[in-house]
N, C-alpha and C positions, 0 to 999 in steps of 0.2 A: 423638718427637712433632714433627710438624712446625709450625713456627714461620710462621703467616702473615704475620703482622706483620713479621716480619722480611723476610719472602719478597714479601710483596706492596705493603706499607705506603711510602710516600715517606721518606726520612731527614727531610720535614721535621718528625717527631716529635717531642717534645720532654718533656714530663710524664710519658709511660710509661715513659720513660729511667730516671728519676729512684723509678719508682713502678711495678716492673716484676709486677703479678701483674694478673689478670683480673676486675676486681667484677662484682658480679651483683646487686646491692641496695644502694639507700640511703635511709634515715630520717634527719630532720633531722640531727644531726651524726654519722650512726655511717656507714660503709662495709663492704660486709660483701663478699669475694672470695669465688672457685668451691672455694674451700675450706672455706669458712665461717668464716675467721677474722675480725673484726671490728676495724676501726682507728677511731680519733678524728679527724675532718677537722678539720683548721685550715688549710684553705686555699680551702674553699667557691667551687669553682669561678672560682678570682679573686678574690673578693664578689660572683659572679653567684648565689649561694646564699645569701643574706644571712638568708631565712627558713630555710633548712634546707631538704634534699631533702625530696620529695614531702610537700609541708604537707599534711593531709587536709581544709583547705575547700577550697585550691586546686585540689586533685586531685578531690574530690567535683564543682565547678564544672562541671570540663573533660571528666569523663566525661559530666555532664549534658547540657554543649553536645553533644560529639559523639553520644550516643545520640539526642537532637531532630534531627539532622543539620543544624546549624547550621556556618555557613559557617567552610570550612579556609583559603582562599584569596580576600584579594577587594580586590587590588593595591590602588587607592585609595577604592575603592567606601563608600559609605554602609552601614553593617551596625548591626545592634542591637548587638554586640559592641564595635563601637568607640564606640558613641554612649555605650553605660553605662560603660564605662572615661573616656573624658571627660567626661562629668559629673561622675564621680567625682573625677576630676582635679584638678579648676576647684575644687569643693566641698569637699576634703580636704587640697588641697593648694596650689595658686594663691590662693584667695579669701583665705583665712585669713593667708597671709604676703603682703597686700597686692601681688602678682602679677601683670600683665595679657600675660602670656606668650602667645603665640600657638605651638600644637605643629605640628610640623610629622614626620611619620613619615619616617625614613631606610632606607637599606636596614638590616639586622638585624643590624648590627655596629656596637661604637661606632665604629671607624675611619671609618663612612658618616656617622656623625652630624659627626662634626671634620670631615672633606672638606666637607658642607653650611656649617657657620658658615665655615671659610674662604673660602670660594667667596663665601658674601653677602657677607662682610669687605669682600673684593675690588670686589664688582659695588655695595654702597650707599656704598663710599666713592671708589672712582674709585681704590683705590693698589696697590698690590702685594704689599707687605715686611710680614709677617708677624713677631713679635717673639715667639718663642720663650724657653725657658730651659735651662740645664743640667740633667741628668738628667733633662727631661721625656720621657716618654712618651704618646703620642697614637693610635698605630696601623700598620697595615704595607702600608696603600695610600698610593702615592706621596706625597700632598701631606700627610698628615699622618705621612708616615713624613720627611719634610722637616723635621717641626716635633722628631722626636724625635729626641735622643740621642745611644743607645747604636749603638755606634762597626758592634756586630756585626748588628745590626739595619739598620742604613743599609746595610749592605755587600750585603746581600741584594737593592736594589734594579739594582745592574748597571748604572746609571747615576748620571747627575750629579742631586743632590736642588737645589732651587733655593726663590729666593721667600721664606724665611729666614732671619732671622738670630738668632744666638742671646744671649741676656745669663745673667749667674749667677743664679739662684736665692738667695732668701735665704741667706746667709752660707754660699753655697758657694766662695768665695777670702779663706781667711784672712785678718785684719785688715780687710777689704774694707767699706767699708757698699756694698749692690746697688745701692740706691736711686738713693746719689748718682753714683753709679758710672753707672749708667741715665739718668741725667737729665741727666750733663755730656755725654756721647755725644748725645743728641738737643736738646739746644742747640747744639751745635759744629758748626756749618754746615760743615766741613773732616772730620769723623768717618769720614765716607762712607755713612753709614746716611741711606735714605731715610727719608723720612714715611712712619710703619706706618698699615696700615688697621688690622691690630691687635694687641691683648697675649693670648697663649693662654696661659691656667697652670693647674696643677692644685692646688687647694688644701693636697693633702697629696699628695707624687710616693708613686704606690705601685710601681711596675716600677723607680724610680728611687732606693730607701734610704728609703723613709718620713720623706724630708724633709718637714717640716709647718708650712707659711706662719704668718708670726703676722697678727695682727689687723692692725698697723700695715702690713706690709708689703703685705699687701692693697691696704690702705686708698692707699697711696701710689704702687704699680701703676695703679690707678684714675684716680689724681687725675693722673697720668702721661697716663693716656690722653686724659682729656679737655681734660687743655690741650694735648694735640697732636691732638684730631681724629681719635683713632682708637677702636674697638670692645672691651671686653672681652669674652674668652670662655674662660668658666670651665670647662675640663675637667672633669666632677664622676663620672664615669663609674665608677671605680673606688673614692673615697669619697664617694660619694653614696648615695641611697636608706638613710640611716638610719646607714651606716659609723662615722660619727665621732660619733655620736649624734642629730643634726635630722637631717628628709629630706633638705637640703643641705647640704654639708660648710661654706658659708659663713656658713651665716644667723648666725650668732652674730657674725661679723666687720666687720657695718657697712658693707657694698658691697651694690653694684646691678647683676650682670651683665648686658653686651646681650644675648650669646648663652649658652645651657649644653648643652652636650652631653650627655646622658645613653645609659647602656645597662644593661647588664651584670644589676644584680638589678632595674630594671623594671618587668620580666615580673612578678615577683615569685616564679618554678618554675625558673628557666634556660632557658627558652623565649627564642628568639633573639626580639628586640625592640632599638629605639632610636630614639633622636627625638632632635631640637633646640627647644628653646625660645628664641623667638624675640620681641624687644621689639618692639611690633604695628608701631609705623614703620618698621621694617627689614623687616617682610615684602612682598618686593618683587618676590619669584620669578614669573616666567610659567608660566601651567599648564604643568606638565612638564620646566620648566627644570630641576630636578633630584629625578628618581624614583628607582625602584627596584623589582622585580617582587614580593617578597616583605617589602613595606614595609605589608602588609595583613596579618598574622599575626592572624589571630581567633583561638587558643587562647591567644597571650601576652595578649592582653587579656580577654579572661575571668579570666586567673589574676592580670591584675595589678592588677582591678578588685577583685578577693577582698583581694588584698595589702593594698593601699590603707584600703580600709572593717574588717581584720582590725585592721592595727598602726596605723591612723594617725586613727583617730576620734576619738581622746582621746591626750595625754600619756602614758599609761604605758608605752606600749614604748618610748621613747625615755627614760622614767626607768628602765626595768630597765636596756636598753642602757648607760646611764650606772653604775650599780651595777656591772655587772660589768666595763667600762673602767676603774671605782678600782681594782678587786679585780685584773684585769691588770694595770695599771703599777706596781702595788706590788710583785706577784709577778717580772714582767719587771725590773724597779730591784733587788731581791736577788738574782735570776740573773745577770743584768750585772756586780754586784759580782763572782763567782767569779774575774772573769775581769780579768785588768789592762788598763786603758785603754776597757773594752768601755761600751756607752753605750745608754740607749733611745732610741729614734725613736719618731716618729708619734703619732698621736694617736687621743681613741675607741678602740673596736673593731677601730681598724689599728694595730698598735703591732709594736715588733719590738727587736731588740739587734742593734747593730752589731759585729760580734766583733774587727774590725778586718783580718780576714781571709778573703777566698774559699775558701780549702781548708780551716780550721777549721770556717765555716760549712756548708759541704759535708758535713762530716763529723758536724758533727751530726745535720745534717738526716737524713743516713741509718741513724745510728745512731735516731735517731728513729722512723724508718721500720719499720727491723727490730724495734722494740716497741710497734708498734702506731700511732705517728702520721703522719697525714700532714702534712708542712708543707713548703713553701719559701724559699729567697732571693731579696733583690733587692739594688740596690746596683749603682754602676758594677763593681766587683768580684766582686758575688755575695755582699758579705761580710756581710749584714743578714738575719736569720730571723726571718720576717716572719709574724706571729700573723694570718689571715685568717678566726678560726671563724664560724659564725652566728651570726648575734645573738639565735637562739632556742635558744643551746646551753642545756643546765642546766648550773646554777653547779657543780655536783661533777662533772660530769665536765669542764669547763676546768679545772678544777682535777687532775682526773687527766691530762690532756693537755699540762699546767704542769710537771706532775713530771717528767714522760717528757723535758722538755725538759730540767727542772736536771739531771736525772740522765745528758743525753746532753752536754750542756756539763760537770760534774764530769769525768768518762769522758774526755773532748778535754782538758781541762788537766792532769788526772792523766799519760796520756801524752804529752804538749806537755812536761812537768815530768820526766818519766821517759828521754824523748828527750834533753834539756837539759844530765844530768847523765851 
């Protein structure tokens, strides 16, 4: 049989690698291949699936729209579609966490959204130097692929990444406090670090080990910024929309970002979508100063209007969310135990075990695979198996997708242990 993919596809593929059969169907956490075998997602499209494949109001919505022939395309244009998504917006979500955000639509990737707050960064504060962190990750176009990283991701630009500079991450150098570390650099007129326009961080690195900011350090980022005159901008892309339990990964932490990047679940379907949120004095762009052709997606906003007025009307999806985050870290804290040295990460519904190793983690992951789950790594090494399910999963089957994992880590130490001796 001949292999398209392999014959026609770019190498720059990367998931199917890892995840080599063909699906043909998906309900909220289940994946079902052209064979009909069915797997357990725990990796929901990144967290672009944060409700679970094809939710049926979402999808009821979106058929609706298109059967009215309501508009597909309609780059920055006024539509009914975007006016009830903002409303809803403001109404479910800005008003209530006292919010005066101005959105602004990017092109349909988060990386477009980070390129916009950098660029305002730049243009409302008159400076340059962007203040990055270790293991952040931000995107794979130039200027926020400048803000990230990973060594192998940078390498793919074929040139020099600039306008960055980077600091550690909460208690990424041993003994190290960041903080202070951070604040004696930007006193020390001799450091060589310019005046940032601003501080981009992600509240919890997901591409980066599910390293997971605390409150304080936030807090003290923040306080960073403003006695130097520069912007925060909170990467929330990949724990946001509900992730970690609130619609923001922050809100609980006691900060006020200038800018926030959002993508990823949105939509509320995986329907490409993204915006920046924008504090209304910073909005300073001239019409067209920074667009995007397919920054008018009417079926992501139908579906993420549905999203929005589904989980976010009331508290309770964010207390189930929390429910089943206990019942994870306890489960991931006993699997962690099998293994010596190995550790949780993250936080919410992002959580994961550091195995302390790339090839371990590897190895489970696919033995995972081969019984039915799907899951990935992150980590400078790859060495963190990293739990991304929906948040609409049902509790039995996380729980059968928990097992699959003790039982593919037991599996890795039994011969890790058998190898040894």
């Amino acid at each position: 049989m001949t292999d398209i993919y392999t014959r026609r596809e770019s190498q720059a593929r990367s998931y199917c690698r890892a995840f080599p059969v063909t699906f043909t169907k998906a309900v909220n956490a289940t994946m079902t291949d052209d064979q009909g075998r069915e797997y357990i997602d725990f990796l929901a499209g990144c967290s672009s699936l944060n409700y679970g494949h094809n939710d049926p109001d979402m999808k009821a919505a979106l058929i609706a729209h298109l059967d009215l022939d309501g508009v597909t395309h309609g780059l920055d244009m006024h539509t009914s579609a975007k006016e009830a998504f903002l409303e809803a917006f403001e109404r479910l979500i800005l008003a209530p966490r006292g919010m005066d955000h101005k959105v602004m639509f990017t092109g349909p990737t988060g990386t477009n959204a980070v390129e916009a707050a950098m660029k305002l960064a730049r243009k409302t504060t008159g400076r340059d130097t962007i203040i990055a962190f270790t293991n952040g990750f931000h995107g794979m176009t130039m200027g926020a692929l400048a803000a990230t990283g990973n060594a192998g991701k940078r390498a793919g630009a074929g040139t020099s990444l600039t306008g960055v500079v980077r600091m550690p991450f909460e208690d990424a150098l041993p003994g190290v406090d960041s903080l202070a570390m951070i604040r004696a650099m930007l006193e020390n007129p001799s450091s060589g670090i310019d005046a940032p326009a601003a501080f981009l961080i992600e509240p919890v690195q997901g591409e980066g080990g599910l390293n997971a900011a605390s409150k304080k350090f936030l807090q003290g980022i923040e306080k960073l910024a403003r006695e130097h005159g520069a912007l925060v901008i909170m990467d929330d892309i990949q724990a946001g929309i509900g992730r970690t339990g609130p619609f923001f990964s922050f809100e609980e932490m006691g900060v006020t970002p200038d800018l926030i990047p959002l993508a990823k679940s949105l939509s509320g379907m995986g329907l490409p979508m993204a915006a920046l949120l924008i504090r209304p004095d910073l909005d300073i762009w001239k019409p067209a100063e920074h667009n995007g052709t397919f920054r008018g997606n009417n079926h992501a906003f139908v579906t993420a209007r549905v999203a929005l007025g589904k989980f976010w009307s009331d508290d309770r999806f964010q207390r189930q969310t929390g429910e089943k985050a206990s019942f994870l870290t306890q489960r991931l804290r006993d699997i962690a135990a099998l293994v010596p040295g190995a550790s949780l990460k993250g936080r919410g519904m992002m959580q994961g075990i550091d195995l302390g190793s790339g090839d371990m983690a590897a190895s489970v992951c696919a033995t995972c695979f081969d019984n039915g789950l799907i899951i990935e790594t992150s980590g400078a090494h790859d060495e963190v198996i990293k739990v991304l399910a929906p948040l609409t999963i049902p509790q039995a089957q996380l729980a059968r997708g928990l097992d699959i994992v003790e039982a593919a880590v037991k599996a890795e130490t039994r011969t890790q242990k058998i190898a040894a001796e």
